[in-house]
Legacy VTK file of the C-alpha trace (Angstrom):
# vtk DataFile Version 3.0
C-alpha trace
ASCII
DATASET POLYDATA
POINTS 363 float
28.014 14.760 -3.591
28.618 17.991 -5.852
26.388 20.880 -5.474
24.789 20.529 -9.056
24.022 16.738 -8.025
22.271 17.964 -5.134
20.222 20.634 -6.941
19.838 18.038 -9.463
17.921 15.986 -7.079
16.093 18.550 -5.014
14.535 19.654 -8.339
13.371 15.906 -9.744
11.794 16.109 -5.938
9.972 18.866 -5.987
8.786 18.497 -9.582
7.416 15.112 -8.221
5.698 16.586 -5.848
4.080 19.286 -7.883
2.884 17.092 -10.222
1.120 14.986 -7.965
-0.258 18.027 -6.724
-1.551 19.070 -9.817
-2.907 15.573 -10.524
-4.693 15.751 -7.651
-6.374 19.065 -8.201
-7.012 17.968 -11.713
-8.814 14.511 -10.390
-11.335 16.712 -7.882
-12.023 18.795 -10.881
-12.896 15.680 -12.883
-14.976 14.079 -9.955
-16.833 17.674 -9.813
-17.972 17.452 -13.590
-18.910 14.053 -13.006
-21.184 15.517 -9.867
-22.347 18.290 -11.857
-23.428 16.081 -14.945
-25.444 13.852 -12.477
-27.225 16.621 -10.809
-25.334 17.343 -7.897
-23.648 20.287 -6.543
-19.595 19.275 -6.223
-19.195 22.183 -3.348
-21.901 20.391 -1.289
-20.409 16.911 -2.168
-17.168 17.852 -1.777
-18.120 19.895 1.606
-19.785 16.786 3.159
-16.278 14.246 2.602
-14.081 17.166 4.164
-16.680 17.262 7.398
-16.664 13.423 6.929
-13.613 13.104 7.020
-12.431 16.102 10.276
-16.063 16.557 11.310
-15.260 15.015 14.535
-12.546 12.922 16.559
-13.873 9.921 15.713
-14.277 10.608 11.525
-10.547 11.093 11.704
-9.610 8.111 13.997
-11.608 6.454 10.902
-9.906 8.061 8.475
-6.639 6.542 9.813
-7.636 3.353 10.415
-9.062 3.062 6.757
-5.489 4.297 5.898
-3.165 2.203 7.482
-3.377 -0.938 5.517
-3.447 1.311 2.363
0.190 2.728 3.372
2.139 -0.852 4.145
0.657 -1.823 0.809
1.380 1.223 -1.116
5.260 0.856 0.527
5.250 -2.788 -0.353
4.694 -2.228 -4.217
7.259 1.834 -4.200
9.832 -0.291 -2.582
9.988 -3.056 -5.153
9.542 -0.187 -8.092
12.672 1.190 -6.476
14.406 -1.877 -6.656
13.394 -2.504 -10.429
10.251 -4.923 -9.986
6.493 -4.362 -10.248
4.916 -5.892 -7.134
1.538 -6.502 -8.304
0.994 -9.006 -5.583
0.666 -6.778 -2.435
-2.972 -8.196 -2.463
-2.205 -12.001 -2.446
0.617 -11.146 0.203
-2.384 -9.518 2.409
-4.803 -12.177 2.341
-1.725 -14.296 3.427
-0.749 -12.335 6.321
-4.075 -11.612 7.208
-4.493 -15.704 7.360
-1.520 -16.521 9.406
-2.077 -13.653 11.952
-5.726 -15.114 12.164
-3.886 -18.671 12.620
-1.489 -17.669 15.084
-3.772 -15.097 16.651
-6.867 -18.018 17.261
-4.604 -20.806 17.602
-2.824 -19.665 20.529
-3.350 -18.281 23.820
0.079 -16.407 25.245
0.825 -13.477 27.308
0.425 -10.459 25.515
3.251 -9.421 25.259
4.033 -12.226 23.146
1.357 -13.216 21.872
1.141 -9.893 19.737
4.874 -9.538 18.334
5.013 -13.061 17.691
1.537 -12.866 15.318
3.183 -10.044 13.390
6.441 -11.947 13.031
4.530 -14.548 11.452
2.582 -13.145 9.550
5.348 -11.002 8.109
7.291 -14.179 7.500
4.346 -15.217 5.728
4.513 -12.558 3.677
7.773 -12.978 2.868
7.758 -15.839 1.418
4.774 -15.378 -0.630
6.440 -12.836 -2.078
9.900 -14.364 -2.347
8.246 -17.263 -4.380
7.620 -14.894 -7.110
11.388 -13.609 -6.956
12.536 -16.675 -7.077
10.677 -17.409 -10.158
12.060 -14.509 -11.789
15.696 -14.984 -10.357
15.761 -19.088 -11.447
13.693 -19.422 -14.136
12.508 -15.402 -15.946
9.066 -15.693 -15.267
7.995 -12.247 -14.936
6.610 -11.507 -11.725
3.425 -9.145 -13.052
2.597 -13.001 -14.302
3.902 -14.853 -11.048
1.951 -12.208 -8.408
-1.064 -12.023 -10.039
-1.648 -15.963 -10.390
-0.276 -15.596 -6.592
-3.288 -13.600 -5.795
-5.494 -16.023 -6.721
-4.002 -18.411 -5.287
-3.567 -16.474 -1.540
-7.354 -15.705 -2.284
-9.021 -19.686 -3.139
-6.472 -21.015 0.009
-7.838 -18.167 2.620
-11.202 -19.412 1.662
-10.591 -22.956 1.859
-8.721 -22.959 5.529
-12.188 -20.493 6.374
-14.657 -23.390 5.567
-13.101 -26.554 6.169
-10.922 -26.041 8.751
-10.641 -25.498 12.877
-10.908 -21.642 11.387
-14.589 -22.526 10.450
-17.393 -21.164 12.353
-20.945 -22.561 11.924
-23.381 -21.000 9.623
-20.972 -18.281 9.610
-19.086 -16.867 6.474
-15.814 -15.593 8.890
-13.430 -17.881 10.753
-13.041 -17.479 14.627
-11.744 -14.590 15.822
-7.923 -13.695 17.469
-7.503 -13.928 21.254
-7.723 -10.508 22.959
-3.777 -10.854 23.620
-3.469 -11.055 19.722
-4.912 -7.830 19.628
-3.111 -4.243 19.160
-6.839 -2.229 19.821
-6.217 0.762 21.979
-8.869 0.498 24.861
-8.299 3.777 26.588
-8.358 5.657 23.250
-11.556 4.461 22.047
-12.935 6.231 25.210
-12.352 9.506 23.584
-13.294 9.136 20.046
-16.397 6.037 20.746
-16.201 2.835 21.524
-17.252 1.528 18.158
-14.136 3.381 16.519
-11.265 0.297 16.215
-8.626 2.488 16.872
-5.334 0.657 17.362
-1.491 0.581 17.112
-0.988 -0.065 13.490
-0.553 3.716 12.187
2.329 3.666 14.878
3.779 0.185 13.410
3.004 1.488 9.888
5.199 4.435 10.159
8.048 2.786 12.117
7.667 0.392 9.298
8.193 3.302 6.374
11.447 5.243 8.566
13.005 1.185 8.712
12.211 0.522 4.684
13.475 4.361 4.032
16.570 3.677 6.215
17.557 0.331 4.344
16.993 1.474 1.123
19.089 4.669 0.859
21.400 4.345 4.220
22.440 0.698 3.903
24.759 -1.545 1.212
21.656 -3.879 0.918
19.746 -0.990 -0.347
22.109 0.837 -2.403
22.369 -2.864 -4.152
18.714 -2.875 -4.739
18.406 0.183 -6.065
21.383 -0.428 -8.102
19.728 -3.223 -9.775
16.528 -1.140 -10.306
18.205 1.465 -12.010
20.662 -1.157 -14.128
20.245 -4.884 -14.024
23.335 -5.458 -16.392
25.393 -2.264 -14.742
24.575 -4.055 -11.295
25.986 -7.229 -12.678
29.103 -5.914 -13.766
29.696 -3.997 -10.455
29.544 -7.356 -8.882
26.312 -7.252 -7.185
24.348 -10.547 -7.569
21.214 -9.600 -9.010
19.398 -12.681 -8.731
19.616 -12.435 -4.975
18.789 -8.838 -4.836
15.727 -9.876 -6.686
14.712 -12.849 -4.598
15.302 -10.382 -1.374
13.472 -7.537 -2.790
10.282 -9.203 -3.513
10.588 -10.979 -0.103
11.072 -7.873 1.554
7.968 -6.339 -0.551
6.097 -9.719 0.839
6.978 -8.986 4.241
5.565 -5.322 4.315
2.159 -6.457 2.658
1.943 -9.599 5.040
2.315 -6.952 7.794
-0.431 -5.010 6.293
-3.287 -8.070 6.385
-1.690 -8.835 9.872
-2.262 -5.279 11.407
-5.827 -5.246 9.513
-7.069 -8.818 11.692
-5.034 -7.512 14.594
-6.370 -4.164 14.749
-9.847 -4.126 12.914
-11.523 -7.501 12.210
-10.297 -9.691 14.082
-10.791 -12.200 12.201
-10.986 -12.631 8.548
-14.130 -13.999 6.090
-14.926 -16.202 3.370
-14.034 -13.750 0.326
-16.825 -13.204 -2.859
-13.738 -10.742 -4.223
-10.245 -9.382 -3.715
-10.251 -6.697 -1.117
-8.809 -4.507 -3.366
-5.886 -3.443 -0.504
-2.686 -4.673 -2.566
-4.301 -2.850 -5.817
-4.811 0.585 -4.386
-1.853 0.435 -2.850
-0.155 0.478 -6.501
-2.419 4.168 -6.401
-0.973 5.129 -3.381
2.974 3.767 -4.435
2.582 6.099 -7.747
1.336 9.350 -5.894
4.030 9.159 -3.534
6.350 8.196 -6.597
8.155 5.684 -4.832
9.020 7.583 -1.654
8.360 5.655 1.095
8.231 8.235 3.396
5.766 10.131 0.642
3.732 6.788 1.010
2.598 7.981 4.467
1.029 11.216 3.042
-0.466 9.770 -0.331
-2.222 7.042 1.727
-3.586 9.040 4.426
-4.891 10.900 1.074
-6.579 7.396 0.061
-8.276 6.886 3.185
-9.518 9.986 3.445
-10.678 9.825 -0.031
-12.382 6.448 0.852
-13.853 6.863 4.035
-14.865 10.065 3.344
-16.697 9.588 0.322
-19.084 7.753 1.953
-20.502 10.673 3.245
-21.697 12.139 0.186
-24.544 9.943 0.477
-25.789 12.240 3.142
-26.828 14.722 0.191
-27.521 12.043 -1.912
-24.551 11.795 -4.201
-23.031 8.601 -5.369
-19.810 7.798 -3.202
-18.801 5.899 -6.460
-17.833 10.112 -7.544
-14.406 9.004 -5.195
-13.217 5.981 -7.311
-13.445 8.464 -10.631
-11.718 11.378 -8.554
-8.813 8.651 -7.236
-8.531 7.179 -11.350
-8.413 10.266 -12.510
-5.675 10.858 -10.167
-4.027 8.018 -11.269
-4.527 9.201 -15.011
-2.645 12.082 -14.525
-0.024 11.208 -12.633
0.759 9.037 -15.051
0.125 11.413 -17.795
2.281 13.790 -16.290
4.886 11.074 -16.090
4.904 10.485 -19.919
4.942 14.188 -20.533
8.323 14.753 -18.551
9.948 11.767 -20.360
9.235 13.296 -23.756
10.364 16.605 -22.587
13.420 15.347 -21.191
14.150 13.397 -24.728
13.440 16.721 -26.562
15.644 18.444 -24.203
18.491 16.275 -24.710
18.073 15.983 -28.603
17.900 19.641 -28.251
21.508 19.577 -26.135
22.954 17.317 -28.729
22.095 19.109 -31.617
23.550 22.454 -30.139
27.082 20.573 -29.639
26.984 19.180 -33.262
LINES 1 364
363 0 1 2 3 4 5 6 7 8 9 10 11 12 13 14 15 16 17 18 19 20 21 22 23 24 25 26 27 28 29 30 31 32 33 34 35 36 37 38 39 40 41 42 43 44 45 46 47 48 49 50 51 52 53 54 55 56 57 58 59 60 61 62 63 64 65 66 67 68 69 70 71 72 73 74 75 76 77 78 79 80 81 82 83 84 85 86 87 88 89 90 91 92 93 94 95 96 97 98 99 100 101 102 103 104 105 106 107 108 109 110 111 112 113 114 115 116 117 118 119 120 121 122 123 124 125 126 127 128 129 130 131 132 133 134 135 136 137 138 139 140 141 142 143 144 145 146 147 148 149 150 151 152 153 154 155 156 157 158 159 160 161 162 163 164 165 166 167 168 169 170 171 172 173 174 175 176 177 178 179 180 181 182 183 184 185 186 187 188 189 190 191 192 193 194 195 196 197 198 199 200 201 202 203 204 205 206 207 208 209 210 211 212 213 214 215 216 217 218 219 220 221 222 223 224 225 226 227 228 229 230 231 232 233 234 235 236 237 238 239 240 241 242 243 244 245 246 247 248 249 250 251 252 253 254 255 256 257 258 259 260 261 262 263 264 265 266 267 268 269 270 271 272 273 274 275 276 277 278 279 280 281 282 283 284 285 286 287 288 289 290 291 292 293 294 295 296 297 298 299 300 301 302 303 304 305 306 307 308 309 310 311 312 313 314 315 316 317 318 319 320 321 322 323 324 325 326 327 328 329 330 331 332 333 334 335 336 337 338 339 340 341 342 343 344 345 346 347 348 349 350 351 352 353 354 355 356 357 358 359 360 361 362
């Protein structure tokens, strides 16, 4: 790769990273004129989520574990975007993996040391081919898979609930199904007597990130992934190199399936323990879209942009202490959003100004 290549890319990077930066700056400043025009002071609001948040060991064991789920799903929905699809269904693909690790995790008693890898393998399976029904709807027939994951969702969502209530799963007069076997489960005993025993710390941060470095390495250090990214950037250009794009679609959206499955699967495994009758979506596969366009794309940028997220939503909670409305988070986190967004519309017109600007000087 040429030098002006390289310093091509380094600068798209970094101006990524500033304006996320910015956006985020410019979405506390929006959540602190919200506080200010409902009678609060936004340093003492603001003051109470940072101690909420690193106040003690066990805010910030918190703080990850609300965090976790957030970064599998937010990697789920950059790596399709990278590979040219909009993986709306990183919730459905939860619920799903969530289910099956529940299934496998309750309905069978092994040695740990199966019993665990074997409930993430199927639950990550799961995923997968929740996911990879939506590609495949896209690769046979067009349907576009914004319309194929969302009706996914709702599906994942009404099927979850039905195996909770009339099924072995069931428990009675209880809204939640039976919980995993303790050899299903990834909690980390000895750590819990540091930061409290109530705190549900466990191994899915560790599995999350190992997760991201695999995803990163396949996507820019593999054939598969240079494929997938070459149909992102050019469907038809992808085509004409040779590269069957229908398959690269069916395998990216399976592969997006797989990471979200792995999220719900990690959340029982870790947290629950078992999952419950559902009034509404969780909301895990839609802030994880949130989390996928901070990071823009990266997955490794995932990791930072949803330990941002969790901190944002466990630690928002403790602005009730003073009496503000934790609700102040969701408006700092869309305004975030907003921005970003904004910002990403603003470059595009520059860069279209730039070039008409190039042209016009060769003329």
């Amino acid at each position: 790769m040429s030098n002006s290549k390289q310093k091509r890319k380094l600068s798209t990077a970094n101006n990524a990273i500033i304006f996320s930066l910015i956006s985020i700056v410019l979405g506390l400043v929006v959540g602190a004129i919200a506080l200010l025009i409902a009678g609060f002071n936004p340093i003492e609001a603001y003051s109470a989520m940072i101690t909420g948040v690193f106040g003690k060991p066990k805010f910030i064991a918190w703080t990850i574990i609300r965090s976790t789920p957030l970064i599998l799903t937010g990697l789920s929905i950059a790596f399709a975007y990278k590979t040219g699809l909009f993986n709306i269904g990183a919730e459905g693909q939860f619920i799903i993996g969530a289910l099956f690790a529940t299934l496998v995790g309750a309905g069978i008693d092994l040695p740990a040391f199966i019993h665990v890898p074997l409930t993430l393998l199927v639950a990550a399976v799961a995923g997968a081919v929740w996911g990879g029904i939506a590609g495949w709807l896209k690769s046979k027939y067009g349907i576009n898979e914004v319309i194929a994951t969302i009706m996914l969702n709702w599906i994942a969502f009404y099927l979850s609930n039905y195996m909770i209530r009339t099924t072995w799963l069931a428990q009675p007069n209880s809204e939640t199904s039976v919980s995993i076997h303790e050899s299903a489960s990834i909690g980390i005993d000895w750590l819990k007597g540091l930061v409290g025993p109530a705190t549900s710390v466990n191994w899915g941060i560790v599995i999350s990130i190992v997760v991201v470095l695999i995803i990163a390495f396949i996507l820019f250090k593999t054939t598969l992934g240079f494929e997938l990214r070459g149909v992102g950037f050019n469907r038809y250009g992808a085509e004409y190199g040779g590269i069957n794009v229908n398959k690269s679609i069916l395998q990216s959206m399976a592969i997006a399936g797989l990471i979200a499955g792995l999220a719900g699967a990690i959340q029982v495994m870790g947290v629950s323990h078992n999952i419950s009758v559902l009034a509404a979506q969780e909301g895990y596969g839609f802030d994880g879209i949130a989390v996928a366009l901070i990071a823009n794309s990266n997955p490794i940028g995932v990791i930072f942009s949803g330990l941002l997220f969790g901190a944002f939503k466990y630690g928002g909670t403790k602005m009730q202490a003073i009496g503000a409305p934790s609700e102040v988070v969701n408006i700092v986190i869309g305004s975030i959003v907003y921005f970003i967004a904004l910002s990403s519309v603003l470059k595009m017109l520059y860069d279209k100004m730039k070039e008409k600007r190039s042209k016009g000087g060769n003329a």
